[in-house]
C-alpha positions as CSV (number, residue, x, y, z in Angstrom):
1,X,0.0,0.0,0.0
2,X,2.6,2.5,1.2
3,X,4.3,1.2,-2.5
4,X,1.8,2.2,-4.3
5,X,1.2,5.8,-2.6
6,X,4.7,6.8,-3.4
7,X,4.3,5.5,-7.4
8,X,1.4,7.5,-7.5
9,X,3.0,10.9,-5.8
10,X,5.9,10.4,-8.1
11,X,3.1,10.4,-11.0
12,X,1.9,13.4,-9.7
13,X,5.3,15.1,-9.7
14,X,6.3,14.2,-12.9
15,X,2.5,15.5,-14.1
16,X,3.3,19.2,-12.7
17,X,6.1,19.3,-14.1
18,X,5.2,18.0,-17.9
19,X,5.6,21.8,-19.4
20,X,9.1,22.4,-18.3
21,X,10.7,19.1,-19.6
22,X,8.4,19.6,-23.0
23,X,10.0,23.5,-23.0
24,X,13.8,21.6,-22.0
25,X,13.0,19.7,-24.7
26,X,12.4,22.1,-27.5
27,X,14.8,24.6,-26.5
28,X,17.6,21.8,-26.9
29,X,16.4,20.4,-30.2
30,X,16.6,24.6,-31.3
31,X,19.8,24.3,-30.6
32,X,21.1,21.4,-32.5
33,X,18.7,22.8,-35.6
34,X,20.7,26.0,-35.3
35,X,24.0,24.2,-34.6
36,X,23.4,22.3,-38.3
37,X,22.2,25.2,-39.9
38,X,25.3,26.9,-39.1
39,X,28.0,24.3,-40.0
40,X,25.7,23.9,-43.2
41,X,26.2,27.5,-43.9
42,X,29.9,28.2,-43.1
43,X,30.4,24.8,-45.0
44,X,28.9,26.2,-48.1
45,X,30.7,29.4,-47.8
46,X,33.9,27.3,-47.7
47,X,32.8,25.9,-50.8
48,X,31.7,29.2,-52.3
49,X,35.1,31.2,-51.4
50,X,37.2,28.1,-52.6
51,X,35.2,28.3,-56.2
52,X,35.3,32.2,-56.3
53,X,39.5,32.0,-55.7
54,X,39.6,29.1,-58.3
55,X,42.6,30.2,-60.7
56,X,41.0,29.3,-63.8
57,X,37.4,31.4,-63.0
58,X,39.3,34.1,-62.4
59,X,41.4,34.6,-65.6
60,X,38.2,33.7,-67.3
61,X,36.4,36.7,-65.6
62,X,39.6,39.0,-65.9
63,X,39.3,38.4,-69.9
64,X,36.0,39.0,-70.3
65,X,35.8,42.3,-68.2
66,X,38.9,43.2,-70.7
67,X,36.7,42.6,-74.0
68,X,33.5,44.2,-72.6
69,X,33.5,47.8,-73.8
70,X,30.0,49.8,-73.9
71,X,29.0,50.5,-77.3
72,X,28.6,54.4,-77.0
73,X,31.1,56.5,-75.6
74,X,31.4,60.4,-74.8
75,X,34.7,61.9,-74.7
76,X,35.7,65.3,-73.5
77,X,38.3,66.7,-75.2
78,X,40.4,69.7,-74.1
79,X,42.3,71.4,-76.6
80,X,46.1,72.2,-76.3
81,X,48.5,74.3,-77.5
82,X,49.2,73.6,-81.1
83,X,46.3,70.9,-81.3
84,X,44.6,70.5,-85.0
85,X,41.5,68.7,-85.3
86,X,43.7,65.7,-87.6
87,X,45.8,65.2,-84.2
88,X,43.2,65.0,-81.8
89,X,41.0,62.1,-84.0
90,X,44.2,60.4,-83.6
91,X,44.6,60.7,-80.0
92,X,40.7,59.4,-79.5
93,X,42.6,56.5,-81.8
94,X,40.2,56.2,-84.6
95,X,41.0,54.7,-87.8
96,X,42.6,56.4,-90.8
97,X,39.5,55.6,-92.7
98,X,37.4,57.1,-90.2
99,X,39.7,60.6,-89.9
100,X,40.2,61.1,-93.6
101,X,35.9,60.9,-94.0
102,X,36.0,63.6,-91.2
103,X,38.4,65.7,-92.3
104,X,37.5,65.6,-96.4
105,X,33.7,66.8,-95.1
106,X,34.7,69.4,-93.1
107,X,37.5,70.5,-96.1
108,X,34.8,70.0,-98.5
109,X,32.3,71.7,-97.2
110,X,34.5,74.5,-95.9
111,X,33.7,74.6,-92.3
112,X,36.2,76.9,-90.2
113,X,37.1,75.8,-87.2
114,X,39.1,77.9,-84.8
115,X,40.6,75.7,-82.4
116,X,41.9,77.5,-79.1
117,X,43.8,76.2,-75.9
118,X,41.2,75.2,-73.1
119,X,38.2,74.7,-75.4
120,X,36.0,71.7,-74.6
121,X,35.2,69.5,-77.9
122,X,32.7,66.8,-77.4
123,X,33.2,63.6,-79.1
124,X,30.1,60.4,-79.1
125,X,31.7,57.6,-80.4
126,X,30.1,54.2,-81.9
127,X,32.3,51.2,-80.4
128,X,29.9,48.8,-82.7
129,X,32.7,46.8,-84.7
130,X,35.1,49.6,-85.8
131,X,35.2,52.8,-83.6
132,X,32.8,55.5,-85.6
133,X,31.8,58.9,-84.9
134,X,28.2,59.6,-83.8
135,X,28.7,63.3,-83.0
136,X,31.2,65.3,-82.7
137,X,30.4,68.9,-80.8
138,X,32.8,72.3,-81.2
139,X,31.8,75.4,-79.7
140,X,32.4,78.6,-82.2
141,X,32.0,81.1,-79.3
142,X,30.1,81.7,-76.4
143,X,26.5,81.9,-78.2
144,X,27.6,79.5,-81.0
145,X,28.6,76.0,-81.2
146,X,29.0,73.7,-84.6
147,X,28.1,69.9,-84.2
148,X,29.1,67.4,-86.9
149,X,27.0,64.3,-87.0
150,X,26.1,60.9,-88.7
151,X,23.0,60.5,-90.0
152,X,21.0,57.2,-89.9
153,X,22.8,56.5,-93.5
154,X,25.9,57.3,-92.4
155,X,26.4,60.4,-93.8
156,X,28.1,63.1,-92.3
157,X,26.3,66.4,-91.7
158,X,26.8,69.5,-89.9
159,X,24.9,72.0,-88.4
160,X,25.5,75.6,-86.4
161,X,23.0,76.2,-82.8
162,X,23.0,79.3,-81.1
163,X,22.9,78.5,-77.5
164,X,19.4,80.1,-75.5
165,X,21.0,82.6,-73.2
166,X,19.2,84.9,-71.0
167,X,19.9,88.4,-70.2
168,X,20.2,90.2,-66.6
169,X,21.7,93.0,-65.4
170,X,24.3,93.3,-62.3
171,X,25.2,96.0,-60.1
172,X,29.0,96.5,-58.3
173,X,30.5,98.9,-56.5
174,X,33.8,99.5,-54.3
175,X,36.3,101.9,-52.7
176,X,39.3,101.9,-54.6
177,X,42.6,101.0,-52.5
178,X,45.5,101.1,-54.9
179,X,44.0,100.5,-58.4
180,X,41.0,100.0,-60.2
181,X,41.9,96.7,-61.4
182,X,42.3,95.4,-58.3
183,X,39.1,96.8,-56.9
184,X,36.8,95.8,-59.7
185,X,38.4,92.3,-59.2
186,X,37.6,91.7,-55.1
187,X,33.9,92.7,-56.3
188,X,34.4,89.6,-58.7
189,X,33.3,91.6,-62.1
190,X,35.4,89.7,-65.1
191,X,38.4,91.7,-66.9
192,X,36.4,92.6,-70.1
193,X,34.0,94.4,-68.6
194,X,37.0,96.4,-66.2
195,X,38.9,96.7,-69.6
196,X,35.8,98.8,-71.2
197,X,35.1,100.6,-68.1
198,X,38.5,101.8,-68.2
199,X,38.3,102.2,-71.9
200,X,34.9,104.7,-71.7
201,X,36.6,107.1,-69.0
202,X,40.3,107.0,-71.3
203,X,38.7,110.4,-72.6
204,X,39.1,111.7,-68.9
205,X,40.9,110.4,-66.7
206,X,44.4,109.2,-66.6
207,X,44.2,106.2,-64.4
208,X,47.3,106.2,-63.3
209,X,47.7,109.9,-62.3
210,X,44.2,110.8,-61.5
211,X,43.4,107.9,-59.4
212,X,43.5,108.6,-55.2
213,X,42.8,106.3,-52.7
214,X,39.4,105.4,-51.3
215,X,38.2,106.9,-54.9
216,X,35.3,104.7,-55.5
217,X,33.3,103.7,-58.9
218,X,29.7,102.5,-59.4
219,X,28.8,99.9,-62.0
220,X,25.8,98.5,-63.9
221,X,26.1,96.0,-66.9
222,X,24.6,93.1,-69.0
223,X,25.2,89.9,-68.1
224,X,24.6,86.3,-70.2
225,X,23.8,83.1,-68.3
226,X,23.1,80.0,-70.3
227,X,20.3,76.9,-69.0
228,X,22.6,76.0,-65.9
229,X,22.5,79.8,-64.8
230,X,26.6,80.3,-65.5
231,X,27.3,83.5,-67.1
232,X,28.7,83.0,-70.2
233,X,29.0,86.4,-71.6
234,X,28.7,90.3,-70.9
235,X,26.9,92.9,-72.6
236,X,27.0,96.9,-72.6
237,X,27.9,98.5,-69.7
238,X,24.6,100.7,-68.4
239,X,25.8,103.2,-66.3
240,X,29.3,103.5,-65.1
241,X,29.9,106.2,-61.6
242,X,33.7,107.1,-60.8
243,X,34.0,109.2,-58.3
244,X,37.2,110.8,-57.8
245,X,38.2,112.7,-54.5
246,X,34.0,113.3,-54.2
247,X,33.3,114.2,-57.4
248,X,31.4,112.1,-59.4
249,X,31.5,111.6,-63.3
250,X,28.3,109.7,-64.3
251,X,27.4,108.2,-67.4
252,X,24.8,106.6,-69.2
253,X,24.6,104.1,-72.4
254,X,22.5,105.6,-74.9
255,X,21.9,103.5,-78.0
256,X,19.6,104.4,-80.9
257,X,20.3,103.0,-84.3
258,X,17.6,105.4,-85.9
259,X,20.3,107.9,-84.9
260,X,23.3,105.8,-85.4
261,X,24.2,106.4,-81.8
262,X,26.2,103.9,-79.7
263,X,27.6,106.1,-76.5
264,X,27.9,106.8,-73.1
265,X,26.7,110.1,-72.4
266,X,26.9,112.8,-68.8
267,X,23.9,113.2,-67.5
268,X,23.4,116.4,-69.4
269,X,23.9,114.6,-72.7
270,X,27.0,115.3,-73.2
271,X,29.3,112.5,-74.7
272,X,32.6,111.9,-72.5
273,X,34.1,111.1,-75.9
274,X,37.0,113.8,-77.0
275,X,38.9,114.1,-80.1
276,X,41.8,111.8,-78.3
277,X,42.4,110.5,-76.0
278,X,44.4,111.6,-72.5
279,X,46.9,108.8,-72.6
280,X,46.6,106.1,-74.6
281,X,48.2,103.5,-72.9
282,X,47.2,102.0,-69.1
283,X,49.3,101.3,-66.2
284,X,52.0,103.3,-67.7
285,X,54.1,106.1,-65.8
286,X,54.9,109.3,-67.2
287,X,58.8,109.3,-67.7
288,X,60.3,112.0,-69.7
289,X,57.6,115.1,-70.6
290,X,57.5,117.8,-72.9
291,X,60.2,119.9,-73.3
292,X,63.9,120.6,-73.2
293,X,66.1,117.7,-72.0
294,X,69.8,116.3,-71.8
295,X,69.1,113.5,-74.4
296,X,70.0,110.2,-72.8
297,X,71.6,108.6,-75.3
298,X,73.0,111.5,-77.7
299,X,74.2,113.3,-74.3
300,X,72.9,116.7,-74.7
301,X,70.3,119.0,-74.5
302,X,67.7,118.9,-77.0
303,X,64.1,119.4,-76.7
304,X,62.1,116.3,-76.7
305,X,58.3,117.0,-78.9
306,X,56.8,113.8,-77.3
307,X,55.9,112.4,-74.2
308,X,57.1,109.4,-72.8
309,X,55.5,106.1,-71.0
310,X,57.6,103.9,-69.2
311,X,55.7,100.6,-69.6
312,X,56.4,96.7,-69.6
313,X,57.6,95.3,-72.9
314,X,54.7,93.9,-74.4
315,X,52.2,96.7,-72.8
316,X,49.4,97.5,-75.3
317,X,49.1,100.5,-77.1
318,X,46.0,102.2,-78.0
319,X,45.2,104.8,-80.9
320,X,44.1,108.0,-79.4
321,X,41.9,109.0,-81.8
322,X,39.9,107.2,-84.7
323,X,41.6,108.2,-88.1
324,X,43.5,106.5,-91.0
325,X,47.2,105.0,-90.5
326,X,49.5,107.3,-92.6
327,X,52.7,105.4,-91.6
328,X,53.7,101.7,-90.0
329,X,57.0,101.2,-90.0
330,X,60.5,102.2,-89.3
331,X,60.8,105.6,-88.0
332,X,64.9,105.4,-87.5
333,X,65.7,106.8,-83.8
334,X,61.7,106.3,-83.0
335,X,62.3,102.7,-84.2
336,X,58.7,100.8,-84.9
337,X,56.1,103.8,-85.2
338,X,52.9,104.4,-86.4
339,X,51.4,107.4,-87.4
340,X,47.7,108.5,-87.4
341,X,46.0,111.6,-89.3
342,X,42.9,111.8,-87.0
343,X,40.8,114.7,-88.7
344,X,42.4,118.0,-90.7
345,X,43.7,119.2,-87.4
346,X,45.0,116.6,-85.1
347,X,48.0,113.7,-85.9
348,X,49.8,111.3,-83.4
349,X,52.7,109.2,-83.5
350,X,53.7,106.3,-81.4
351,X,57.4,105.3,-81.2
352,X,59.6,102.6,-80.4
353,X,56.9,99.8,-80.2
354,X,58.3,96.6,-80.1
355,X,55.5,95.0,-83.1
356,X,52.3,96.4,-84.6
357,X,48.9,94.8,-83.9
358,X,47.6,92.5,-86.2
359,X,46.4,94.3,-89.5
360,X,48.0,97.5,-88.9
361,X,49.3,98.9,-92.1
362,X,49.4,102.2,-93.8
363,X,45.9,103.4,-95.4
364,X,44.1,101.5,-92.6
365,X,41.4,103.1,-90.6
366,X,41.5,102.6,-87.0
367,X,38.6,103.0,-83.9
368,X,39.6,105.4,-80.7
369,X,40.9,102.7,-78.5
370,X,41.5,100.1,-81.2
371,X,45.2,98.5,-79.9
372,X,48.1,99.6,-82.6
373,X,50.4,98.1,-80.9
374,X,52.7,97.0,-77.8
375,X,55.7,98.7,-75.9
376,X,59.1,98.6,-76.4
377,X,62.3,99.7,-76.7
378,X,63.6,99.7,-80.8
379,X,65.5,102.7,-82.8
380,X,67.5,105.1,-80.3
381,X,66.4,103.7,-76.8
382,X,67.3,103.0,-72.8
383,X,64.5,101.0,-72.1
384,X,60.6,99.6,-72.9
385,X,58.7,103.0,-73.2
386,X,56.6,104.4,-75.5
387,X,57.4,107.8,-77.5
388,X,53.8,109.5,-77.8
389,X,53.5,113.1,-79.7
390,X,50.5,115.2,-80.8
391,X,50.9,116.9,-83.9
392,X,48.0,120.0,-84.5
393,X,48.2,121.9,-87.4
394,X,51.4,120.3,-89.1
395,X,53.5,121.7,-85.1
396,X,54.4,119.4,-82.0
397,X,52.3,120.3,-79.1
398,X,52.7,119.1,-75.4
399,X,49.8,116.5,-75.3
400,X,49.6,116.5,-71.6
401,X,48.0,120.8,-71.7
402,X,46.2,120.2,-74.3
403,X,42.7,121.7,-74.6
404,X,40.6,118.8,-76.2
405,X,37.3,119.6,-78.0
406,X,34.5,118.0,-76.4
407,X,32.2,115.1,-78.4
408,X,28.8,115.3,-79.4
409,X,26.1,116.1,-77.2
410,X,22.4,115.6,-77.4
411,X,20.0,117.8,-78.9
412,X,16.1,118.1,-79.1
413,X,14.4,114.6,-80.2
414,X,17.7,112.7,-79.3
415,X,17.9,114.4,-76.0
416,X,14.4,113.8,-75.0
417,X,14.8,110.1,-75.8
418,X,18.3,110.0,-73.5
419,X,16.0,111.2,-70.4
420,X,14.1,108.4,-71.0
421,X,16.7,106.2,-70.6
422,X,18.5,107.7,-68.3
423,X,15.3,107.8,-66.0
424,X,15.6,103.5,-66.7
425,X,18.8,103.3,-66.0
426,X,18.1,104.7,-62.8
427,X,15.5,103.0,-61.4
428,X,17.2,99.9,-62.8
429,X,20.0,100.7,-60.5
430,X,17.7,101.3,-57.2
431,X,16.1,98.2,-57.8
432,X,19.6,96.4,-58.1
433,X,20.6,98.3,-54.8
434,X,17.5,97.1,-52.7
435,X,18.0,93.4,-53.7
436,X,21.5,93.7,-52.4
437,X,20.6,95.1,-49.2
């Protein structure tokens, strides 16, 4: 009896505690499943790695990554110094057969292309059996571009796009600390639009004599921004401010071809534009002025007709005056000069250039500002100057006191347009001025 009690107790126990061996139980057979899993897994991986490193699989791979080449291809060239459009198809290594087609199209067609240092030209290439060209892309100039392309008969053909640019207008200002130059350049406003700022005052001021710290100057000109918003050229300069020790010398670009009219103007109408120029050469310093002098090279005292410019070799020389060449050439002690008749009054002469400017020769006729040429030091010399004399009336006059005649000014009709303008320009400007601020 007592037996059968104790069989039945441990029954009992056994019964109470039926979940926890069944929970035991599955935890440990979760634990071999996951054990196998694992050695199955890092097995394969073994198997995988071992396949992957197999010497023979990887040459395999290696040669056919080497012969897989996409079938179109863009290349972007850019140009070098001395680069033809013959030597660049053979650095992009297509065939002979392939270059002479392109080359006998363009020569047969007579297509100019004017390669220059830095230019981007876009080649899409066919890689299709032999490598062919698809399209070949070559900018002319800012607003142009030329592409050359294959046709779906394989024919070549060209054709010229302008690009879409949008115009805006920009406004800059700044103290000026040692030269305008550097000024304009802190305010980020590109060279060519400095260059003709300095070129529309030339009339007036001598920049490098009339120019005195914290002067200031006031700009407002076209800019020309393609579809990604980058300027890609600039346009007429609105409305140019110097102001020089407080006084300020405002103008204002009047255009009107009914008029033939193409000017920057006071604000009276008046065009800053005189007869010649005060110096026409920038950066220079004056050197040797009108007037009696011991001669530096002949050693005594004779009286120099001409001003002098001390100036880097190479400088650029401007013509003061618009008029016709009478004389490019050798002018014996003046060395290379050139000689301009500017009206029946006024002549100039600049001496000892070290070359002329491309296409200046006798009988041609030349813009005021139009570069002639570039400083040196030729003929009877010390050093890189230039030799500049003003001839009025057949006589040698001392350039730097001379009384210039003023340009045109506006009258009636013309004039009432100008206030217009000038009234445009202005608001232009204020409205520039509040969106800096």
């Amino acid at each position: 009896m007592y037996r059968i009690l104790v069989k039945n107790k441990f029954f009992k126990k056994i019964e109470d505690f039926k979940s926890f061996f069944i929970l035991v139980g599955l935890l440990g057979l979760s634990v071999s499943l996951i054990t196998i899993h694992e050695n199955y897994k890092n097995d394969q991986i073994k198997k995988l790695e071992n396949f992957i490193q197999n010497t023979y699989l990887q040459k395999t791979l290696s040669s056919i990554s080497n012969e897989l080449e996409p079938r179109y291809e863009k290349i972007n060239f850019i140009v070098n110094p001395g680069d033809s459009l013959k030597k660049i198809l053979s650095e992009i290594e297509l065939s002979s057969f392939e270059q002479k087609k392109i080359l006998d199209f363009i020569l047969s067609n007579k297509i100019k292309l004017n390669l220059r240092e830095d230019q981007k030209v876009i080649f899409e290439i066919d890689n299709l059996g032999t490598k062919k060209i698809k399209k070949i892309t070559i900018p002319i100039d800012k607003k142009k571009y030329l592409i050359i392309s294959n046709n779906n008969e394989n024919l070549l053909e060209y054709t010229e796009l302008t690009k879409e640019l949008r115009m805006g207008t920009t406004y800059k200002e700044n103290f000026i600390k040692s030269s305008l130059y550097k000024s304009a350049i802190e305010k980020k406003i590109d060279p060519n639009i400095i260059v003709k700022f300095a070129q529309i005052y030339g009339f007036e001021v001598d920049f490098q004599r009339d120019i005195r710290k914290n002067d200031s100057f006031q700009i407002v000109y076209e800019e020309f921004k393609n579809e990604e918003n980058k300027i890609v050229d600039y346009g007429n300069i609105l409305y140019a401010n110097l102001i020089l020790q407080g006084k300020p010398i405002e103008l204002y670009y009047y255009n009107s071809k009914e008029n033939k009219i193409n000017d920057h103007f006071d604000s009276n109408g008046q065009s800053i534009k005189k007869t010649l120029m005060k110096t026409p050469i920038n950066g220079a310093r004056l050197s040797s002025s009108y007037g009696m002098r011991k001669h530096p090279i002949l050693g005594y005292n004779k009286m120099h007709q001409g001003t002098d410019f001390a100036a880097p070799m190479g400088t650029p020389i401007m013509a003061s005056g618009t008029g016709k060449i009478l004389k490019a050439g050798w002018c014996g002690g003046g060395g290379n000069c050139v000689k301009i008749r500017h009206n029946s009054t006024y002549s100039t002469v600049y001496a000892h250039m070290s070359k002329f400017a491309r296409g200046i020769k006798k009988g041609v006729r030349v813009s005021q500002g139009q570069i002639i040429g570039y400083v040196g030091s030729t003929g009877m010399s010390t050093g890189p100057h230039l030799h500049y004399e003003v001839i009025k009336n057949g006589k040698k006059i001392n350039s730097q006191t001379l009384k210039l005649p003023s340009g045109k000014k506006l009258k009636g009709k013309q004039r009432e347009q100008f206030e217009l303008v000038k009234i445009k320009i202005d608001v232009l400007k204020a409205e520039l001025i509040n969106s800096q601020n």
